[in-house]
Each structure stands twice: as structure tokens, then as C-alpha cells.
VOROVEX-482141 format. One line per 5 residues: number of its first residue (from 0); for each residue x, y, z of N, C-alpha, C. Coordinates in steps of 0.2 Angstrom, whole numbers, m for minus. Example, Ala and Ser with C-alpha at 12.3 -4.5 7.8 and 13.67 -1.06 7.14 Angstrom:
# residues 2
0	66:m28:39:62:m22:39:66:m16:39 | 64:m11:35:68:m5:36:64:0:39
END
This chain:
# residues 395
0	146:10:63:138:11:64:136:13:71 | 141:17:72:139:20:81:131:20:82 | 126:24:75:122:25:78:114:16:80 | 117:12:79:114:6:79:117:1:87 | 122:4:91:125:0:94:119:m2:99
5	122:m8:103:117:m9:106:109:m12:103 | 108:m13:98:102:m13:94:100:m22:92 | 98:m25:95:98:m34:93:94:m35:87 | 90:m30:85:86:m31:78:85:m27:75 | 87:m31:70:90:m27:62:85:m23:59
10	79:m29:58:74:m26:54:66:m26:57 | 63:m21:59:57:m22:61:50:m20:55 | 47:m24:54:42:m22:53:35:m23:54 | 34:m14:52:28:m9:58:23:m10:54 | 17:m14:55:10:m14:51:9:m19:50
15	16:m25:51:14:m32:47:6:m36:47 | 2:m33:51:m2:m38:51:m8:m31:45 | m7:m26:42:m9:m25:36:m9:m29:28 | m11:m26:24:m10:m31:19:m5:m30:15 | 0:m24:14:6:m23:11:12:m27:18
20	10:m23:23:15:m29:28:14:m33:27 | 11:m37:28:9:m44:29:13:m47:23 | 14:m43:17:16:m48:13:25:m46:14 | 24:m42:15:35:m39:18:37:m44:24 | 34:m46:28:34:m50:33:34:m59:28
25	30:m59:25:31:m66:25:37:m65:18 | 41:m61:15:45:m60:12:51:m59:16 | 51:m55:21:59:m57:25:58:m66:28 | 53:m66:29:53:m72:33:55:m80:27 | 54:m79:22:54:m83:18:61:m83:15
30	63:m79:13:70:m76:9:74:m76:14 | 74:m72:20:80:m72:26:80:m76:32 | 79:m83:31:78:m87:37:83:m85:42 | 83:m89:48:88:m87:52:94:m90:52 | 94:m93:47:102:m97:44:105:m91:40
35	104:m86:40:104:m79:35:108:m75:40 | 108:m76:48:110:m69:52:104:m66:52 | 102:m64:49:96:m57:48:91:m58:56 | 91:m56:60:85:m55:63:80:m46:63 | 74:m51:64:70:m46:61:62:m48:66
40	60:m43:66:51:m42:71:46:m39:68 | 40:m42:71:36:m41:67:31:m35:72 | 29:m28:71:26:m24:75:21:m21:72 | 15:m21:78:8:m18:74:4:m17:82 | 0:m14:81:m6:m12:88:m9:m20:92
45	m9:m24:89:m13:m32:93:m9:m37:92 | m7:m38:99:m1:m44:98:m6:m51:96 | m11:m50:97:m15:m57:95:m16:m56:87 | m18:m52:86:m16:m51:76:m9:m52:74 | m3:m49:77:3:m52:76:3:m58:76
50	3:m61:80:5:m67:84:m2:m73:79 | m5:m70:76:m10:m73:71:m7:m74:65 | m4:m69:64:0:m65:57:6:m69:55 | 9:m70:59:15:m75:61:15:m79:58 | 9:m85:61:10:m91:61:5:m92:54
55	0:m88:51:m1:m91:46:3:m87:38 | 6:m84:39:13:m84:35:18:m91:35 | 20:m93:43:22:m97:42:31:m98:45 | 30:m89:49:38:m87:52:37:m90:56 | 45:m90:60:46:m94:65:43:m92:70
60	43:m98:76:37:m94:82:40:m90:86 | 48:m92:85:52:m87:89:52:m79:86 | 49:m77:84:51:m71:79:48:m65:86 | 52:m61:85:46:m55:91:43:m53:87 | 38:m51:92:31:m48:90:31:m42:95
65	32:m35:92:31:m30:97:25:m26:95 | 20:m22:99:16:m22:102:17:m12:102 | 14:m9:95:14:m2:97:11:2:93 | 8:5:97:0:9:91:6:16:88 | 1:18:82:5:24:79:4:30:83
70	1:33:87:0:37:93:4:36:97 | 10:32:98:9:30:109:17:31:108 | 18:37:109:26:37:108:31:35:111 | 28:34:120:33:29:124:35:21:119 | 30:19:116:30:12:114:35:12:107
75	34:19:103:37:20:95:44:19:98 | 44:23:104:52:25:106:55:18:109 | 52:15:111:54:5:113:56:2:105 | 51:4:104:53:m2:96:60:1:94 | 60:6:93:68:11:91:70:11:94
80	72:9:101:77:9:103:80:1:104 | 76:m4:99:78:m9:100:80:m12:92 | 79:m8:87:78:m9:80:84:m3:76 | 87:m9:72:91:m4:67:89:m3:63 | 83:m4:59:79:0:54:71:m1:55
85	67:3:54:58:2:55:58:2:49 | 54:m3:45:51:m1:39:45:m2:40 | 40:6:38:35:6:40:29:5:33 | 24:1:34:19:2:30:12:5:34 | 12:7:37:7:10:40:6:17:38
90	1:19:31:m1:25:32:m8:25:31 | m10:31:28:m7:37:25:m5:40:31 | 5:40:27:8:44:33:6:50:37 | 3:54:33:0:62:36:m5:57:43 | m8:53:43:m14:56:48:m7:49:54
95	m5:42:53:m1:39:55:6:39:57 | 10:43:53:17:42:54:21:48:57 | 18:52:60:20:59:61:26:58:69 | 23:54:73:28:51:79:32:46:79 | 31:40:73:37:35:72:43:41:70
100	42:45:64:48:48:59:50:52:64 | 46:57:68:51:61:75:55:57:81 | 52:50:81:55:46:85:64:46:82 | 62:40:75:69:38:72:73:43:70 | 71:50:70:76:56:67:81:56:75
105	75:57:78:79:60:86:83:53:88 | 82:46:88:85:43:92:91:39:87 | 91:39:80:96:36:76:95:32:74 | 89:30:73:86:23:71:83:24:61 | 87:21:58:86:21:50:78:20:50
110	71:22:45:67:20:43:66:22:35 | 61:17:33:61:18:25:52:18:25 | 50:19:21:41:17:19:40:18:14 | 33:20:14:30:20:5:27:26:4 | 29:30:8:27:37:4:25:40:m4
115	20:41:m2:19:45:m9:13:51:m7 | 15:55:m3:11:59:0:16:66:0 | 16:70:m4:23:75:m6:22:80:0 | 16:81:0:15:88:5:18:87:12 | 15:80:15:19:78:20:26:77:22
120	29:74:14:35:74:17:40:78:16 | 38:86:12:41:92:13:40:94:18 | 33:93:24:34:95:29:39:91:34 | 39:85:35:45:80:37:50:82:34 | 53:85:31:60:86:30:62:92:29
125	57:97:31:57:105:37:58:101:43 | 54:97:46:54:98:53:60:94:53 | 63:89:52:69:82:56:74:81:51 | 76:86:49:82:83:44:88:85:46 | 87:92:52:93:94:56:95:89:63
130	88:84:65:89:81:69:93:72:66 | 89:72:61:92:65:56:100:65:57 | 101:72:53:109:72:52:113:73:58 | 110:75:64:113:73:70:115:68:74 | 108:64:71:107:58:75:109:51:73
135	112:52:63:114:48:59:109:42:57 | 101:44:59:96:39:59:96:42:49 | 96:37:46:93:38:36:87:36:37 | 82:43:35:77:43:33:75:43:27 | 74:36:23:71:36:17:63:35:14
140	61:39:11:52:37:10:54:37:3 | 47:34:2:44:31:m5:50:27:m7 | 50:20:m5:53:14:m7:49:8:m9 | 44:12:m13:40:6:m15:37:8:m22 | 30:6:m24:32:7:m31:31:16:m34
145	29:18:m30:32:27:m28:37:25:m21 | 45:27:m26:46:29:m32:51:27:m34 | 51:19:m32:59:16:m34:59:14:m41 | 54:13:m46:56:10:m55:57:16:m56 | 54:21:m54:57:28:m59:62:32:m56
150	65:33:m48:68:37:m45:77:32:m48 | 76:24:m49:81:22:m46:81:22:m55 | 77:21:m59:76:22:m67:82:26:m70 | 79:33:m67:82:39:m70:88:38:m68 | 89:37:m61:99:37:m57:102:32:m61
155	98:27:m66:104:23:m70:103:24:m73 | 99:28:m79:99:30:m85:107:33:m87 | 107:39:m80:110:44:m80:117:42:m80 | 118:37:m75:124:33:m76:127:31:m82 | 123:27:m86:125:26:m92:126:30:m97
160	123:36:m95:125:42:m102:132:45:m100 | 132:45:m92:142:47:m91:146:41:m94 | 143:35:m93:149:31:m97:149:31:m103 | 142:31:m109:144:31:m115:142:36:m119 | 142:41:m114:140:49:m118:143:52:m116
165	147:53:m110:153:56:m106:147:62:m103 | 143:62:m102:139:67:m97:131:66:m96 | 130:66:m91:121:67:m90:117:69:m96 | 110:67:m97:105:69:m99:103:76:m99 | 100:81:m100:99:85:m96:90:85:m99
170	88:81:m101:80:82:m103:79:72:m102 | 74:69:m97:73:62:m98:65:63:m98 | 61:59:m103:56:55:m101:55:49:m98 | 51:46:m96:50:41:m91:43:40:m96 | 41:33:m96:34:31:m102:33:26:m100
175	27:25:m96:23:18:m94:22:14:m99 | 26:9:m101:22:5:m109:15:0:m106 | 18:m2:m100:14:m9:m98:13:m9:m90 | 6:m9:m85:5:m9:m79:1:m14:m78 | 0:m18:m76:m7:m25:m75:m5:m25:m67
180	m11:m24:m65:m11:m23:m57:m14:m18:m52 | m16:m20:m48:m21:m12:m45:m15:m9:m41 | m18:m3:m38:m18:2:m33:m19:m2:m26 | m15:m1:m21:m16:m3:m15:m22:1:m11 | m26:m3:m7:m31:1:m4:m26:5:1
185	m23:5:2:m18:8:6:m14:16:1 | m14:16:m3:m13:20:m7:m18:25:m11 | m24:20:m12:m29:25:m11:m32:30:m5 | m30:26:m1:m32:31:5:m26:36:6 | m21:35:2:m15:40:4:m19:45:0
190	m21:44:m6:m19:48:m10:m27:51:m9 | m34:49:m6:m39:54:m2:m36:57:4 | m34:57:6:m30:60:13:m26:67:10 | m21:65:6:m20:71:5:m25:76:3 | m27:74:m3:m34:77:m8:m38:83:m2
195	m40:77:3:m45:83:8:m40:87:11 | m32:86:12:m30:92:17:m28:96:13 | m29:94:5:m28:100:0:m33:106:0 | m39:102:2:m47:104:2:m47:112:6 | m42:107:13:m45:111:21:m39:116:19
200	m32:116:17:m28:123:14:m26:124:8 | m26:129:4:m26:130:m4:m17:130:m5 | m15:133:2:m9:135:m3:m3:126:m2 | m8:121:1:m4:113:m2:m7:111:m10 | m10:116:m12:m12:113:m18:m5:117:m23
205	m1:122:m20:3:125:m23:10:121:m23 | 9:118:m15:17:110:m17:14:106:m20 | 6:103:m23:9:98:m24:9:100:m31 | 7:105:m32:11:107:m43:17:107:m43 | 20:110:m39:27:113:m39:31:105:m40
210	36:104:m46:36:98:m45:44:98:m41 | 48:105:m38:53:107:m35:52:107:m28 | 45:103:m26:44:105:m21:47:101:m15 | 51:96:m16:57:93:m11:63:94:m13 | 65:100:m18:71:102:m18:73:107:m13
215	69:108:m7:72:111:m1:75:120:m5 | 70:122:m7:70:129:m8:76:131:m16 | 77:126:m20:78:124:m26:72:126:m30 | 76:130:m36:68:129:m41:72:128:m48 | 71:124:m51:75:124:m59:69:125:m66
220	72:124:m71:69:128:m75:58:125:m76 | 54:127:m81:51:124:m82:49:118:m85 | 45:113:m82:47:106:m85:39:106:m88 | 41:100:m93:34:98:m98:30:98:m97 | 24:97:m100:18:97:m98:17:91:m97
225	10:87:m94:10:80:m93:4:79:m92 | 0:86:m91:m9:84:m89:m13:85:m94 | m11:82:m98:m18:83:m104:m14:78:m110 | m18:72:m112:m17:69:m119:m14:72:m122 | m9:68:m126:m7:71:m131:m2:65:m135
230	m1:69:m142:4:64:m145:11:67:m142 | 13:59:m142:20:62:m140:25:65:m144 | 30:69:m141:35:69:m142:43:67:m144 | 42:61:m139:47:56:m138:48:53:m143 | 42:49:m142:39:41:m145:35:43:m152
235	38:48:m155:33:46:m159:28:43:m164 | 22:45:m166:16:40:m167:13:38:m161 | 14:39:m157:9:36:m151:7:40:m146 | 2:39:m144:m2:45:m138:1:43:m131 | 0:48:m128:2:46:m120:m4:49:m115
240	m5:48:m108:m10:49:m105:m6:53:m99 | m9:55:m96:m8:58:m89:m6:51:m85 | 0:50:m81:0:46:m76:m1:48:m69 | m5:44:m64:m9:48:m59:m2:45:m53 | 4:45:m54:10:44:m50:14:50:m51
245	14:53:m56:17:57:m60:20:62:m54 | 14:67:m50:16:71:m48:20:69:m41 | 20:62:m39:26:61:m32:32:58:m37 | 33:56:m41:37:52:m43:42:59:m47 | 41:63:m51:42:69:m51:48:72:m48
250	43:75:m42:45:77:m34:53:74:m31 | 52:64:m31:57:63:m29:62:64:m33 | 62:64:m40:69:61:m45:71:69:m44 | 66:75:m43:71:82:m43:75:82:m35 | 72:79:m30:75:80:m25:80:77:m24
255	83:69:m27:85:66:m29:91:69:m33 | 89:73:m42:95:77:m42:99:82:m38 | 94:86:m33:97:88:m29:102:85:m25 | 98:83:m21:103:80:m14:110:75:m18 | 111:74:m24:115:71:m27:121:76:m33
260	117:84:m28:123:87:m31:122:91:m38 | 116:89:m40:112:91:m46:118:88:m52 | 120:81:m49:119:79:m54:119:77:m61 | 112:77:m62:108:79:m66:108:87:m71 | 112:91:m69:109:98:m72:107:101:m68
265	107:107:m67:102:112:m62:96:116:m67 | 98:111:m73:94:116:m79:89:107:m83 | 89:101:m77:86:97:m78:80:97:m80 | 75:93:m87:69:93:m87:65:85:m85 | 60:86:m82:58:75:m83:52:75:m83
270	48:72:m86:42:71:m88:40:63:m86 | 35:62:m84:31:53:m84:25:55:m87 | 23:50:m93:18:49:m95:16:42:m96 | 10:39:m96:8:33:m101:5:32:m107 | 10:27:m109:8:25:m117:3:21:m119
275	m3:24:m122:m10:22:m124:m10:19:m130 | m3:23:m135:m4:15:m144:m5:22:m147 | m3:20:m153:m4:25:m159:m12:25:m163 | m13:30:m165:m19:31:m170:m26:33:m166 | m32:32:m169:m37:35:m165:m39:29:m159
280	m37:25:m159:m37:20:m153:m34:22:m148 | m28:24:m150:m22:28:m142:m26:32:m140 | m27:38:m144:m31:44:m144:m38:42:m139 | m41:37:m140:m48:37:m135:m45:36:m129 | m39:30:m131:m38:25:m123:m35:33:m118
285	m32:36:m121:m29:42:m117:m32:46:m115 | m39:47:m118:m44:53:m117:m48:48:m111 | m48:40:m111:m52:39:m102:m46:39:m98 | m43:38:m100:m37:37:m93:m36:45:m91 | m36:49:m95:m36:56:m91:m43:58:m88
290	m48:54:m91:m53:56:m86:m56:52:m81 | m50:47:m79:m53:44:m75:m48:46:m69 | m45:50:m70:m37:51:m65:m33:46:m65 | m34:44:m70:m26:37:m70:m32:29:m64 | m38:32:m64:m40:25:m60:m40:29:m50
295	m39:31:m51:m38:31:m41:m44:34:m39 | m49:38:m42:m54:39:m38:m61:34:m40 | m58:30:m45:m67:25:m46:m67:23:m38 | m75:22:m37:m78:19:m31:m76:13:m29 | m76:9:m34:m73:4:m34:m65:2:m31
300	m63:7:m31:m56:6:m29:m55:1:m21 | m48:m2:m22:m49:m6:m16:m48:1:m8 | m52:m3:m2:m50:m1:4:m43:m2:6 | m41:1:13:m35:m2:17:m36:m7:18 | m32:m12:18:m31:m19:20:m34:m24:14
305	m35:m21:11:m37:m24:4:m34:m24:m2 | m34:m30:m2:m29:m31:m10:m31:m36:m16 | m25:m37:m20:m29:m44:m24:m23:m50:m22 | m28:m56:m25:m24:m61:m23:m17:m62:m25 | m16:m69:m23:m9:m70:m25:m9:m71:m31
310	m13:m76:m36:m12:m78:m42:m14:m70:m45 | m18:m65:m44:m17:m57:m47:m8:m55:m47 | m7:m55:m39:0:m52:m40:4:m55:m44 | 3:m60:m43:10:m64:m50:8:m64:m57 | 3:m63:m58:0:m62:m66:2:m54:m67
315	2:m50:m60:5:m44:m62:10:m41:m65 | 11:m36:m67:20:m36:m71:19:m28:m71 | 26:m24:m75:24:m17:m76:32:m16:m80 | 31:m10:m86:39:m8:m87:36:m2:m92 | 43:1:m87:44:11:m90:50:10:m93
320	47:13:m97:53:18:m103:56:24:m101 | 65:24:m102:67:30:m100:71:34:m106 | 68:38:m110:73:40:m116:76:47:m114 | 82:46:m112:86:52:m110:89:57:m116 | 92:62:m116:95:68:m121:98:73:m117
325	106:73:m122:109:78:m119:109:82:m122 | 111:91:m120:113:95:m121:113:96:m131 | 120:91:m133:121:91:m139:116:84:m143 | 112:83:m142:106:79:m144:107:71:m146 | 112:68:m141:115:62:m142:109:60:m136
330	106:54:m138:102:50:m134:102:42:m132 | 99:41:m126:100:35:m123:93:32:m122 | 91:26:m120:84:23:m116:88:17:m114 | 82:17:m109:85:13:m103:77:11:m101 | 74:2:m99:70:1:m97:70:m2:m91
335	64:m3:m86:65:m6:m82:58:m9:m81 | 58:m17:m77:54:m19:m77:52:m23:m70 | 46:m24:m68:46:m29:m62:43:m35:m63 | 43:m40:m62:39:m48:m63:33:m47:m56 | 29:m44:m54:25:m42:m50:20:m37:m50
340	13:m38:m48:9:m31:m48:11:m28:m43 | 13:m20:m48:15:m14:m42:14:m15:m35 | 7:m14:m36:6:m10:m30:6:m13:m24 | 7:m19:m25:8:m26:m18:14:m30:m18 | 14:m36:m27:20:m40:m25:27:m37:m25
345	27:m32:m30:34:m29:m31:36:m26:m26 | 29:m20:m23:31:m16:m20:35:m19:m13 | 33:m24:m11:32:m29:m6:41:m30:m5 | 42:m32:m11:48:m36:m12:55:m28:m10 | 51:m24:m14:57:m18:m15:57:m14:m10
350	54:m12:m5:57:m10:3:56:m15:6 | 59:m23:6:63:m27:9:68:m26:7 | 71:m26:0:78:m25:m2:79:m19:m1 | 76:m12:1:78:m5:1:81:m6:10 | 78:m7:15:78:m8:21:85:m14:23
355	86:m18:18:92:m23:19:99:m17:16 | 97:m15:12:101:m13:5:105:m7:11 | 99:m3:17:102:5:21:107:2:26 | 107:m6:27:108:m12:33:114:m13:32 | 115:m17:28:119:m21:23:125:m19:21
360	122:m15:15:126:m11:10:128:m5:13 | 126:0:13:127:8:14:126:9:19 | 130:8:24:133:11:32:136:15:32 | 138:19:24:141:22:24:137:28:24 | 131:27:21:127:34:20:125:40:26
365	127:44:28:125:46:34:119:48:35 | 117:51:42:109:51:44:108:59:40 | 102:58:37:97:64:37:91:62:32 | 87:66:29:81:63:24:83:63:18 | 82:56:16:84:53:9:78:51:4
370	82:52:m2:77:48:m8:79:42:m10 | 78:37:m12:80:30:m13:87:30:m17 | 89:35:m23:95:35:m25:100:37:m24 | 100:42:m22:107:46:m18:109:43:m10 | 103:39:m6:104:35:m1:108:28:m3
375	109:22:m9:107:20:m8:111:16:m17 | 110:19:m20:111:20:m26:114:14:m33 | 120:13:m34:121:8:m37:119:0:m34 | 120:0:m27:119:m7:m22:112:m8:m23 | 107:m3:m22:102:m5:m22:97:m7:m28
380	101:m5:m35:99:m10:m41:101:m14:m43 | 108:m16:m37:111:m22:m40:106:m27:m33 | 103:m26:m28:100:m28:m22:92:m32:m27 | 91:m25:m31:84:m25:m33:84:m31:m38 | 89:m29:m43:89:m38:m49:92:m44:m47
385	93:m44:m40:97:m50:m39:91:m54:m35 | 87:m48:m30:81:m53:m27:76:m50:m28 | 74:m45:m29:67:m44:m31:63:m44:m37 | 66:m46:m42:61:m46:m49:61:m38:m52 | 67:m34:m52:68:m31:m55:75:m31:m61
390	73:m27:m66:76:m28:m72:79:m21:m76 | 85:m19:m76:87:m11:m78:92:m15:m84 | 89:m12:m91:94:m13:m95:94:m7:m100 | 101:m7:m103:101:m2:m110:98:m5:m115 | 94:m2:m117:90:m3:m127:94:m1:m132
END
């Protein structure tokens, strides 16, 4: 692990004193006491907020606390040069993360986050994925709930049609049955932030249909429709809705087949939808969930730094259906589920295990820009069911 020597801390995390940090923080610190080996830092712009953050979490008081705005690149380049992974929660990456990701490509330093901003991270992975693989730093985005139920869903489906169907899928759906829990304020603003720099140039509104658009100049054949009610296909008797994740989650399992060698098929199709229930009742609940965009742009939605409580996260829960087909029409499903609302307890938990998982497990992975499966892969679902409240099984 040349590119880590010299590095006294494992895991730093960049925003802890946010609301999705703040709960990543008080989960390394709870789960990997320092009786574990693990050291790890807690880093954000106010070492008085840090240093506040800490202590009512409940981490040791020896923990470091580093001190470094998302602008101030001398400061980004100190944290990395002292950290062998940054897991960042600090976005919307586009307007925040444009000098940590230049930092860790150039100097070797692994980072992961929660990307779900597609535009940006086709432009990050033009600009540093010749530097990455130089510098052996693993660049992983969206390790949170964009897009690890369903990136890491489809890489086990997959798996188990080679072992009990002797080959890949080559057509999978993905089916929301069940989601209880909000959108992170943090994710709402990702997902305004793109929207206006869709606004200010037209031709990002052309990546973000394309759903080939991080297969790095890759086009495969045409995939299913997903934006408008309908009864399904799959499942039938029951209506499905637009899922408003749909179009990053997408993005990653195709780049995902690629970077994994396709896989998958070069002639792969995948669709995500949610299940709204059969009859004219599915039919309505499908017709508001389409028109409301899946929920992300009510007023009401939470701000940054704003979430729900704990007894909401633990009341939370979620699980997708994955019904796979091959070629000669022999099928498979495969569910997965989390004990946590998305968009905070679980996600919270699942790039802790992704960032332990790049550490730990796959030293072997070399540096360039990754998607959580092909980085990471069998380890990190066996990482995910052993301590985060995730569950992959055959139906």
C-alpha cells in the first residue's frame, strides 16, 4: 500500500460536524473504539464546532480535529497528506468538492462520498482518473443510499445467475417495494444545484438522460422507459411510478458494468421503478408520485443540516426488488434491504463500511475513479451484512 506510507490516519471525516457527518462520526466512534486499531479524525471548517461535535457524540477527546474549509487547498492538501482515506459528506459536490477530489487524485489519498450528482462526476472522471491511476489514490462516489442498495443489488444478482444459471442477466429490473424515511437536506440541495446548472447549460440536461453517461464514451443498446406510470412488466398486476433516484442510480450500475469489463452484457438493459399496489388504487398512488418528482421538490422538503430524528431513523427501513433474465428467459430475484431510513441512518452506516471496506479489505484495488461494485465488490456486502443493517438474499 505504497500509496498510504507515512499516513498516521486511516479514516478522516470531512463535514463531521454536518448532519449526515455528524452521524458517520458518531458511528466510527461507537463501532471502532480505539481498542479496534482504527484511528480516525474528525474534519470541517470550525474547530470550535468540531471540538463541540466530538464531545457531544461522545468520541474520545483525544480524536483529532482538523481544521479545513472546502476552498483552502493548502489546508485539503494537509488533511491528505496525513489521511488514508477522506470520506467526504460535504456537498453538493459541484459547488464544494472540486479541490478535495483534485487534491486525493493527485497526492494518493483514497476518498469515497455520496455523490449523486451525475454531471459532475462525468466531469471528475475526465478530469483525474489519469492522475488517480497514477497516484493509486481510489476514488469512489455515491456510497450512500445513491447508489449502494442498487449498484451493489445488481453486482449480486449478477453473481448468482453465474452460479445458478451459468451466465449473467442480460435485462434486470430493480423495484422499490418499501422506502419510510426522507431525503436528506443535503441531497435536496444536491439535487437543486444540479437542476440550476442544468438551467444555465442545455447540453447537461443531454448527460443527465443519457443513462451511458459515465460509461466513458460507451453507448449500449436502448433501455426501458421509466418516466411515466405504468403497469408493469415485471411484476405483474401492479403499477410502478417514476423513481426520483432512478436517473443516478442508472448511470452508476452501467458504469459499474463497464469498468467491470461489461460484465454484464454490452447489450445490457436496467430499469428502477416504484411499486405503488395493483388496481385503481396503485394507478392513483402512481399518478402523485409522478407528479410530485418522487418528493424532492415539495417546499417542504428538509434544508442542509437538516434531518429527522433518531426514533424517525430507526423507524426507517427500505427494500428493492431485483428480477434479473437471461438471454434464454431463465430468471432470478434477488432482494435487499436496510433496518434504517435511507437517507441518513443507513446511509450513515454504508460509507463507514465502504471507506473501512477500500482500507481493510481491497488494498488490492488500484487507484483511479470507481463505482462501489467493481471497487470493492463481494467484501463489501459481506462488510455491509455483517455491520451495517444490510440484507442480500435469493427469493
Amino acid at each position: 500500500m505504497a500509496h498510504h506510507s507515512g499516513k498516521d490516519i486511516d479514516i478522516t471525516v470531512y463535514g463531521a460536524t454536518g448532519f449526515t457527518g455528524r452521524l458517520v462520526a458518531e458511528y466510527v466512534s461507537h463501532n471502532y473504539p480505539a481498542s479496534s486499531g482504527l484511528r480516525w479524525a474528525m474534519a470541517g471548517r470550525s474547530a470550535e464546532k468540531l471540538a463541540a461535535v466530538r464531545d457531544e457524540i461522545g468520541a474520545p477527546t483525544d480524536t483529532p480535529l482538523i481544521v479545513a474549509d472546502s476552498g483552502d487547498r493548502a489546508a485539503l492538501a494537509a488533511m491528505a497528506a496525513q489521511s488514508k482515506v477522506i470520506l467526504s459528506t460535504v456537498g453538493p459536490y459541484q459547488l464544494y468538492g472540486n479541490e478535495l477530489v483534485d487534491v486525493c487524485a493527485s497526492s494518493g489519498t483514497d476518498y469515497v462520498d455520496l455523490c449523486g450528482e451525475p454531471v459532475w462526476m462525468a466531469e471528475k472522471i475526465e478530469q483525474h482518473s489519469v492522475a488517480a491511476k497514477a497516484s493509486g489514490a481510489r476514488i469512489v462516489f455515491s456510497c450512500g443510499f445513491d447508489s449502494i442498495p442498487f449498484e451493489m443489488g445488481v453486482f449480486f444478482l449478477q453473481q448468482e445467475a453465474r452460479k445458478s444459471l451459468g451466465k449473467a442477466c442480460v435485462n434486470v429490473a430493480g423495484r422499490v417495494l418499501k422506502m419510510q424515511g426522507t431525503s436528506s437536506g443535503g441531497t435536496v440541495a444536491s439535487f437543486k444545484a444540479s437542476m440550476a446548472a442544468a438551467m444555465q447549460n442545455p447540453a447537461l440536461i443531454e448527460v443527465m438522460k443519457n443513462p451511458f453517461a459515465l460509461a466513458e464514451g460507451f453507448q449500449g443498446p436502448r433501455q426501458p422507459s421509466s418516466s411515466k406510470p405504468r403497469q408493469d412488466d415485471v411484476m405483474s398486476g401492479l403499477w410502478v411510478a417514476p423513481f426520483f433516484m432512478a436517473p443516478i442510480n442508472t448511470k452508476n450500475v452501467h458504469r459499474s458494468n463497464m469498468l467491470l469489463g461489461h460484465a454484464y452484457g454490452e447489450d445490457f438493459t436496467y430499469n428502477e421503478m416504484v411499486v405503488t399496489g395493483p388496481g385503481e388504487k396503485g394507478q392513483a398512488i402512481a399518478g402523485k408520485v409522478a407528479a410530485s418528482g418522487g418528493g424532492m421538490t415539495s417546499k417542504n422538503a428538509p434544508k442542509p443540516g437538516e434531518g429527522p430524528s433518531k426514533e424517525e431513523r430507526e423507524a426507517g427501513h427500505y427494500e428493492v426488488l431485483f428480477i434479473g433474465q437471461t438471454d434464454d428467459g431463465d430468471s432470478l430475484q434477488v432482494g435487499v434491504q436496510g433496518d434504517r431510513d435511507p437517507g441518513y441512518g443507513s446511509t450513515s452506516k454504508m460509507i463507514s463500511e465502504a471507506a473501512l471496506c477500500l482500507l481493510q479489505d481491497r488494498a488490492d484495488t488500484p487507484g483511479g475513479i470507481w463505482t462501489p461494485a467493481p471497487a470493492m465488490g463481494e467484501a463489501l456486502i459481506a462488510r455491509l451484512q455483517a455491520k451495517a443493517g444490510l440484507t442480500f438474499d435469493v427469493r
